[in-house]
C-alpha positions, 0 to 999 in steps of 0.5 A: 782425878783420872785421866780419860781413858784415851790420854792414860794410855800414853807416857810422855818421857820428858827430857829436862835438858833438851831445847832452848830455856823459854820453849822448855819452861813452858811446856813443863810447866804446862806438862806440871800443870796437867800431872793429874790428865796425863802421865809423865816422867822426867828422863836425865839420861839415854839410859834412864829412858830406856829402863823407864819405857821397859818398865811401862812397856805393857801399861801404855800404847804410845809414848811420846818423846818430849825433848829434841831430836835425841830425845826422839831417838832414844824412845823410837830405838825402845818401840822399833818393831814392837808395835807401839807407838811413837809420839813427839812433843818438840822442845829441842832445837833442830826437831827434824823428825818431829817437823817432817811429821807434823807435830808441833810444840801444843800439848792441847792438839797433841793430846787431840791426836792421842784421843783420836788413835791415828797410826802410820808406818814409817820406815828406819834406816839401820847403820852397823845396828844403831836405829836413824830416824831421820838422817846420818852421814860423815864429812862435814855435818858429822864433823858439826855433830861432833863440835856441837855435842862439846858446846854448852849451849844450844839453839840454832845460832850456836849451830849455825857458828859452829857449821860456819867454823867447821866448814871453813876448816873443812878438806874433802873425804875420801869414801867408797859406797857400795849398793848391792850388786853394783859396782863401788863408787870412789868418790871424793866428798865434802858430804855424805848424808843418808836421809830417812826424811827431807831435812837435818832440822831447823828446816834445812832440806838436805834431801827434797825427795826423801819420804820416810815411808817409800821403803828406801833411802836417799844418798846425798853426795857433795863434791867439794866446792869452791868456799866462797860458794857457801852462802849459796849452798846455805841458802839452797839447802833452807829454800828447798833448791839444793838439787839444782847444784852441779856439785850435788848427786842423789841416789834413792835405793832400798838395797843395802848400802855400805861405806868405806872411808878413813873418816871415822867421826860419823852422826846419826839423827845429829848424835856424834858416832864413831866408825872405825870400821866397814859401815852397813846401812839397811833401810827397814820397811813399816818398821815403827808406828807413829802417831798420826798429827794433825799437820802430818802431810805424808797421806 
């Protein structure tokens, strides 16, 4: 039996790892029970998404990323600027990039989505070379990237211990951003994130006003505050208010950005990097397509 016409153009990468166990049994069963309406493979590793994408590259249009924020990462880095499209089935944990777009964890409306063709531009933020979807940054978010990617489980209340321990060892940064043409600002921080989209995941809006087609990125400055503060910065980052803090700057802009401090644990989509050196950011305009969702609210 084949599959419509519509559904064989799309590959699903399905990423076996990613996500909580019921979530993740669930749709691969469901990905299982439906082997013969569309195409799918099983992906162990960053590489191994890689060659399978290079290898389908002419026979399909759209790819959907099945698997966490990384996952997503992997398959967007493959498609940025070749025209094809981008498609997410969300089963990890933080799902940052899939929330801001729409998608849901539902083979069946996302199969709707697929027949129906709809495509948006959106714009990627490039740091050093290395594609963010959605947000990056070093101090403290950074440091939790790097304690999380050591731990053996996943889910958000092994995230929320690790942020938790992570912060209370937390001291400020020292960082220098430069914005094209204006004069470097010496700050120090406890975080500095650069967003593509309004949140990290778990639905944690670091960035209110971020909206990753305006062809521009947002910087979130944190200056240190008081520890016992931190229940209230949780709390405003999950109610969308973190603008009303003293202790919190943005900056939109769409001309290059470049960080220096002596920090070099960074992160990118929630994935631990390492910076040793000058860090450049771009944010490049329309630079991949993705498949329009139904719940999708950006047009």
């Amino acid at each position: 039996m084949r599959p419509p016409e519509s559904v064989s153009k799309a590959l699903f990468i399905l990423n076996p790892y990613a996500g909580i166990p019921p979530v993740k049994f669930i749709i691969t069963k469901e990905l299982d029970r439906r082997r013969n309406e569309l195409a799918c493979f099983k992906s162990l590793s960053v590489d191994e998404s890689g060659t399978l994408i290079r290898q389908n590259f002419n026979k399909y249009d759209i790819f959907i990323a099945a698997g966490g924020d990384g996952t997503v990462h992997t398959v967007a880095s493959q498609l940025k600027g070749s025209g094809k499209i981008l498609g997410v089935l969300p089963i990890g944990s933080g799902n940052g990039f899939a929330k801001e777009l729409g998608f849901r964890t539902n083979i069946r409306s996302l199969l709707k989505d697929i027949e129906k063709n709809q495509v948006i531009d959106v714009d990627v933020i490039e740091i050093n070379g290395n594609l963010c979807l959605n947000v990056a940054g070093v101090g403290l978010d950074s440091l939790v990237a790097h304690s999380f990617d050591k731990l053996k489980t996943r889910g958000f209340w092994s995230y929320a211990g690790v942020t938790i321990t992570t912060f209370f060892r937390l001291r400020p940064i020292k960082v220098t951003v430069t914005i094209e043409d204006e004069p470097p600002l010496n700050k120090e921080l406890f975080v500095l994130t650069i967003a593509n989209t309004r949140q990290f995941g778990y639905n944690a809006f670091i960035a209110g006003n971020a909206r990753p087609d305006d062809g521009k990125m947002d910087l979130v400055l944190i200056r240190p505050f008081p520890k016992w503060l931190f229940p209230v910065f949780v709390y405003r980052l999950f109610t969308g208010t973190l603008n009303k803090s003293k202790y919190v700057e943005y900056i939109s802009t769409g001309k290059k950005v470049t960080i220096r401090t002596d920090e070099s644990r960074f992160h990118i989509d929630g994935e631990p990097v390492n910076f040793e050196e000058e860090v450049s950011v771009y944010i490049r305009k329309d630079a991949l397509k993705v498949l329009k969702a139904k719940h999708n609210k950006l047009n």
